[in-house]
Structures are given as structure tokens and as C-alpha cells.
C-alpha positions in Angstrom: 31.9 -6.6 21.7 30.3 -3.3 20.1 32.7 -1.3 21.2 35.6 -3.2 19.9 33.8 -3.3 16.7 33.3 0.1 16.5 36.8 1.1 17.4 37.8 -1.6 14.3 35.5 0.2 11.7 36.2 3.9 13.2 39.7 2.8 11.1 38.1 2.7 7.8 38.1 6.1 7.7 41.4 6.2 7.4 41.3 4.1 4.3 43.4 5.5 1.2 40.4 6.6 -0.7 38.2 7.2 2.7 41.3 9.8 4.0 41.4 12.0 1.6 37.8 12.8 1.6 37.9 13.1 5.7 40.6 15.8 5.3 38.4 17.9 3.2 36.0 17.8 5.9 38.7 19.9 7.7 38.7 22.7 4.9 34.9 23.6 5.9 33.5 26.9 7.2 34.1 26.8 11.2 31.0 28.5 12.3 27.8 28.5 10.6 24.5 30.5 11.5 22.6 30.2 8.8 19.3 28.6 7.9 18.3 24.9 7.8 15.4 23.5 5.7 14.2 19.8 6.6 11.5 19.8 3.2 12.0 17.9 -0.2 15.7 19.4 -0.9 17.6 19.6 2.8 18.8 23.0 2.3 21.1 24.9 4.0 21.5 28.8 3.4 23.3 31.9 4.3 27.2 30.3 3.6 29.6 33.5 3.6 30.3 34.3 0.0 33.9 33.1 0.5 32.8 29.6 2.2 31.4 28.3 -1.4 33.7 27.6 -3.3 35.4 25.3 -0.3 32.0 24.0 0.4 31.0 22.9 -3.5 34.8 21.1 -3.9 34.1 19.6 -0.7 31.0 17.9 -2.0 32.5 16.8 -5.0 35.5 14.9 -3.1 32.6 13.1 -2.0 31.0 11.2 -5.0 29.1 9.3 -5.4 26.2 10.8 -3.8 22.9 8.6 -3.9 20.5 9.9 -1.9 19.2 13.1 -1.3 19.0 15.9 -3.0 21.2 18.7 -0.7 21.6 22.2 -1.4 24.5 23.7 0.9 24.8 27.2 -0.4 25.1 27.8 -3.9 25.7 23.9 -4.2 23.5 21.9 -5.4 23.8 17.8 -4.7 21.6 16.5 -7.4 21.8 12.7 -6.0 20.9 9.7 -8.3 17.5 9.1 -6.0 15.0 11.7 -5.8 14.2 10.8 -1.6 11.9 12.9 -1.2 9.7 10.6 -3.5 9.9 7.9 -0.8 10.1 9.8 2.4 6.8 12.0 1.5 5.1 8.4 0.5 6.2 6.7 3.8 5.3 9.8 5.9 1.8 9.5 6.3 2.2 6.7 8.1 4.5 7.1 10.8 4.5 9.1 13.9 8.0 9.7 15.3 7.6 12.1 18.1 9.3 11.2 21.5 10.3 7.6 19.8 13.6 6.0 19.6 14.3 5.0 16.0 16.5 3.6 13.7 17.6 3.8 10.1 19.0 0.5 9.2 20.7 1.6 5.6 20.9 5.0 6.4 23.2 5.8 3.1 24.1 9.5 4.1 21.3 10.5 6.5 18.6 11.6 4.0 15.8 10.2 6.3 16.9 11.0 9.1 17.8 14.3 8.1 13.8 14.4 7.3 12.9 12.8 10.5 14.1 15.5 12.7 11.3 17.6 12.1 8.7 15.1 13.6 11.2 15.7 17.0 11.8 12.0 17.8 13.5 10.9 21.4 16.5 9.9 19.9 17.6 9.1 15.8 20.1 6.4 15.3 21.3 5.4 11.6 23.1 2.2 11.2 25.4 2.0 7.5 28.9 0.0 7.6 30.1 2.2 4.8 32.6 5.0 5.0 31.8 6.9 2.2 28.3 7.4 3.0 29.5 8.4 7.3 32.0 11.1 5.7 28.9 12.0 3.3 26.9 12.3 6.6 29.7 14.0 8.3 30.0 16.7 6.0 26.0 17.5 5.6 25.7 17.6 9.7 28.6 19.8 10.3 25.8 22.6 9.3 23.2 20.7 10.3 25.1 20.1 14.1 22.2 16.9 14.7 22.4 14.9 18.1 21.7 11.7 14.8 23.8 9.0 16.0 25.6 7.5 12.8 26.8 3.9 13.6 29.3 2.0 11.3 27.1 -0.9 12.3 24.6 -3.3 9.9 21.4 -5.4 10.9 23.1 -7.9 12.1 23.9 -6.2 15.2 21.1 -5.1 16.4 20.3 -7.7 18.7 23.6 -7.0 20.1 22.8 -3.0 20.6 22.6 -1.0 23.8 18.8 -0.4 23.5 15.7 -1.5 21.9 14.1 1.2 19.0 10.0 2.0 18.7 10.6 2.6 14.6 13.0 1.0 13.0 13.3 1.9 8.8 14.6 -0.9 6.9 14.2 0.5 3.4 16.1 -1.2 0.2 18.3 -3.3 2.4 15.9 -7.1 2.8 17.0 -7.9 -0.6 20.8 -7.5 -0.4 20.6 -9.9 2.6 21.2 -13.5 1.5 19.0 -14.5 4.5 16.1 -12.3 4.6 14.2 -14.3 7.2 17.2 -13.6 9.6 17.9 -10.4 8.9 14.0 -9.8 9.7 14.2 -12.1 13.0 17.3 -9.3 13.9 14.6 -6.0 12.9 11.9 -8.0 15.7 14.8 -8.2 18.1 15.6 -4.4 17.8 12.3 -3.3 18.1 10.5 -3.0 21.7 7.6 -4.7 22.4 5.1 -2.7 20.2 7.5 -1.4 18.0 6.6 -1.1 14.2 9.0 -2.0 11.5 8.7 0.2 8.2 9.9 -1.8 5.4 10.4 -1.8 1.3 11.7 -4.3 -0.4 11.7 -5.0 -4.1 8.6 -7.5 -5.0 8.0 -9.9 -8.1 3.8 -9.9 -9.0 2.4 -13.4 -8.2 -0.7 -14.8 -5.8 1.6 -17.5 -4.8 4.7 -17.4 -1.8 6.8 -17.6 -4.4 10.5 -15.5 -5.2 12.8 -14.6 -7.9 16.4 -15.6 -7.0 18.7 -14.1 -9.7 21.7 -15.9 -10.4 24.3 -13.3 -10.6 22.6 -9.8 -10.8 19.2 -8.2 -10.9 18.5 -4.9 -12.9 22.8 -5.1 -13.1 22.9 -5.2 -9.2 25.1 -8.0 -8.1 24.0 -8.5 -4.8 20.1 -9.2 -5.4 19.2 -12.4 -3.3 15.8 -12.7 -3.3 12.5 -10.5 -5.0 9.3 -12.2 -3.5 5.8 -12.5 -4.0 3.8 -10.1 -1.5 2.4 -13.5 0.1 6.1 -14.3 0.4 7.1 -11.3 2.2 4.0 -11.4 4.7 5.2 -15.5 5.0 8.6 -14.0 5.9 7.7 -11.5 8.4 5.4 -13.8 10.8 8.3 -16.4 10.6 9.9 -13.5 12.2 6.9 -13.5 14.5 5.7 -9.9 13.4 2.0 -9.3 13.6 -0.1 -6.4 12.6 1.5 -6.2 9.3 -0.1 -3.6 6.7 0.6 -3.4 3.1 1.0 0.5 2.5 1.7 0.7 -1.0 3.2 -0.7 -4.2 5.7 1.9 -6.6 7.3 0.8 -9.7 10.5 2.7 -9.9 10.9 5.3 -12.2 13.6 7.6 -14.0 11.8 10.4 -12.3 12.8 8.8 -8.8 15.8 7.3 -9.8 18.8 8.9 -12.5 22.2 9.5 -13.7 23.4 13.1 -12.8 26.7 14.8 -12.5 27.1 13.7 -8.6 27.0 10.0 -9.6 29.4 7.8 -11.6 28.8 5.1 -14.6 24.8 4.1 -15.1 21.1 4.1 -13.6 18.3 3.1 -13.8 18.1 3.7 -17.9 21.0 1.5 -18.1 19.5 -1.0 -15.9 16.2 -1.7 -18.1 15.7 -3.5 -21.5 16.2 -1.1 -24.2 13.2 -2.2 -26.4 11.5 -3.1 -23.1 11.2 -1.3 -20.2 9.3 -3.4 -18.0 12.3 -6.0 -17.9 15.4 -5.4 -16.4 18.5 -5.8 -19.0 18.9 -9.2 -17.5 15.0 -10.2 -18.8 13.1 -10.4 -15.1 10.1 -7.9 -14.3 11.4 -3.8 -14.1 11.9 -2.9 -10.5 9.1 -2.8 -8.6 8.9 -1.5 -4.4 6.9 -2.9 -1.8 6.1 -0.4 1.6 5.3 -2.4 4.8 4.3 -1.7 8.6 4.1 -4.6 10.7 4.6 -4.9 14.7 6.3 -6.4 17.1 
């Protein structure tokens, strides 16, 4: 069944606003021997002189770019997420060395980009969008990874060839109109033992209680369900996890997340109450992050 699916979703790159982008792909530098940074900005240095220009209108064929940043070259992606602000919170408190993990979300790699340096067994990223594989496609051809990038979602991971040791699920729980499922499917990827690393957006309360917009959320359109921290915990050992550890609470933050030049229409400014920025335009509480580790 996976591999028919894959085969299916290998076609969307052929997509009439995908194929264009794939093709630049094709205009890129051959042969690369330069440098490779794995800190804050994934940088990657010593592009012949005559490779930028080709490299820069490369990466602009490729907007929108969200997370990141990148610096190929001269070229700087200045993504609408700062990453790094995430990644270097979440770091800490993971240990990824000779583990198979997974990215569920993955966007363009950022993470696991990152990861490599804590040499894991094996660095899967699951994202059904082919924007964000051509994105990835484009940063590895320097980078020349072993990452596997599926065109896969959560959903499939009880379906997939192997169980993971870490599996990232970060700002996906809330697009899923069944959270409690789409954490049972996390459990069933992991091997016995495994550890989940999770954020999810969070509404303050003492009760197991959650916000359920009605048809957006800080003007996202696909917002299910914000919970209560006592809701997310009543979540996750429905799902049977155990162990599970609050790391830390982050409102989010113009300095984390912002319009730039690699983006197109709004951000975060554009999501928040003018007069008020803890409310989102729509009147609910500003954007506020939970960071989990639980166990299988």
C-alpha cells in the first residue's frame, strides 16, 4: 500500500506550479565541495563565483520559504520562522545518537538538517507537500544527506516499514481534527521505549478543557483544537503514553515568527489584535506553544 502511495504522490511534483520549480533544480551547480554549517543559520559556503546568481534565482522560484533560515552562498533565505529559536529550546532534551527518528511535519528539513550533527542511525521526515520536498531537494543537493524525505503524513505511520526511537511532532496536533488519533498513530510509530517530542499550541486553564475555533484561529483556517495543559496530558495517556514531561511553555513572538522578502501576504503582526496583542485578530488568547516528552 506505501508503495503505491508513494508512487501516486511522487506525481505531484509534476504539478503545474510544483514543475517549474523542479526544473530549476536542474540549473544548480553539479559539483560542490564546499563547507557545510549545521548551527543557527544552515550555511553552505565556497559556491564558485559564477554558481550564485543561478543558486539565489533558484531559491526564489521556491517561495514561500517558512522555516529555516539558509544561507547558500551569497544567499540569504531569511524564512518567516526563526528555527533555530525552537530547535536550540528542544535540544537540551534529546539525545539522537545511533536512534532512528522521525520528523512528522518536516516543512523543508530545518530539523533535520540540525539533527544531523547529533549523528542519529537513520533521519526520516514525513511532509505530504511538494513545495516544501522541492525546498528540501534543493537545500540537500549541497548538503548530499542520507535524510529520507517521505511525501507521507501521520496517518501512515502505523502503516510504515519500521518503528522510530524519536519521533518530532512539532506544530502539526492542532491541524489534525482528531488529535487523540493522530497521537494513538505517533505511539504506534514509536518502539517500545520510544519518546515522542511534541508542541502544540495551548489555551491557559486548570481545567481539561479546549478552544475549538469555528473557522480560523490567529487567521489559520485549519485550527481544530488549543487545549488546556491538563487536556493535552488527558490526550496523550488516552494514547497510552506514560512518562510524559512538560518541558516548557513559549508565547510566540515577532522575533520567532515574521514577514520577510522570502514569504508572501502576512504574519504573525497581521495575525494579532491591533490594539491588543495578547488576542489573536479573531479575539482568542495570542499564540501560545506547549513542548512535551512523553514515552512509549
Amino acid at each position: 500500500m506505501l508503495e503505491a502511495l508513494r508512487k501516486e504522490r511522487l506525481l505531484w511534483l509534476e504539478w503545474k506550479d510544483i514543475a517549474p520549480m523542479r526544473e530549476a533544480l536542474k540549473t544548480l551547480p553539479k559539483e560542490f565541495n564546499g563547507d557545510i554549517s549545521l548551527g543557527d543559520t544552515i550555511s553552505i559556503d565556497g559556491l564558485h563565483v559564477s554558481d550564485e546568481a543561478v543558486v539565489e534565482a533558484c531559491a526564489k522560484a521556491l517561495k514561500p520559504w517558512r522555516k529555516g533560515p539558509f544561507k547558500i552562498g551569497s544567499t540569504f533565505i531569511d524564512t518567516e520562522w526563526q528555527s533555530f529559536i525552537k530547535y536550540n529550546l528542544l535540544e537540551p532534551h534529546f539525545n539522537l545518537e545511533g536512534k532512528v527518528v522521525g520528523d512528522i511535519g518536516c516543512n523543508n528539513g530545518y530539523y533535520l538538517f540540525r539533527m544531523l550533527s547529533q549523528k542519529p542511525k537513520k533521519l526520516v521526515g514525513f511532509d505530504p507537500s511538494a513545495l516544501y520536498k522541492t525546498q528540501f531537494d534543493f537545500i540537500n543537493h549541497f548538503i548530499q544527506s542520507d535524510i529520507v524525505y517521505e511525501l507521507l503524513g501521520v496517518e501512515h505511520l502505523p502503516l510504515y516499514e519500521h518503528r522510530f526511537d524519536t519521533l518530532f511532532c512539532l506544530g502539526v496536533l492542532y491541524h489534525r481534527s482528531d488529535p487523540i488519533q493522530t497521537l494513538k498513530s505517533l505511539y504506534q510509530g514509536l518502539n517500545p521505549g520510544g519518546e515522542l517530542i511534541l508542541d502544540t499550541f495551548m489555551i491557559e486553564g486548570d481545567m481539561p478543557l479546549v478552544l475549538s475555533p469555528q473557522k480560523s484561529y490567529s487567521k489559520i483556517p485549519n485550527v481544530y483544537f488549543v487545549p488546556t495543559i491538563p487536556a493535552l496530558f488527558g490526550w496523550l495517556e488516552r494514547a497510552k503514553f506514560k512518562e510524559i514531561t512538560l518541558l516548557e511553555i513559549k508565547k510566540t513572538d515577532t522575533e520567532e515568527q515574521r514577514k520577510t522578502e522570502w514569504i508572501f501576504g502576512e504574519s504573525l503582526n497581521n495575525f494579532l489584535d491591533p490594539n491588543n496583542n495578547a488576542l489573536t485578530i479573531e479575539g482568542f488568547p495570542a499564540p501560545k506553544r506547549v513542548y512535551i516528552k512523553a514515552k512509549r
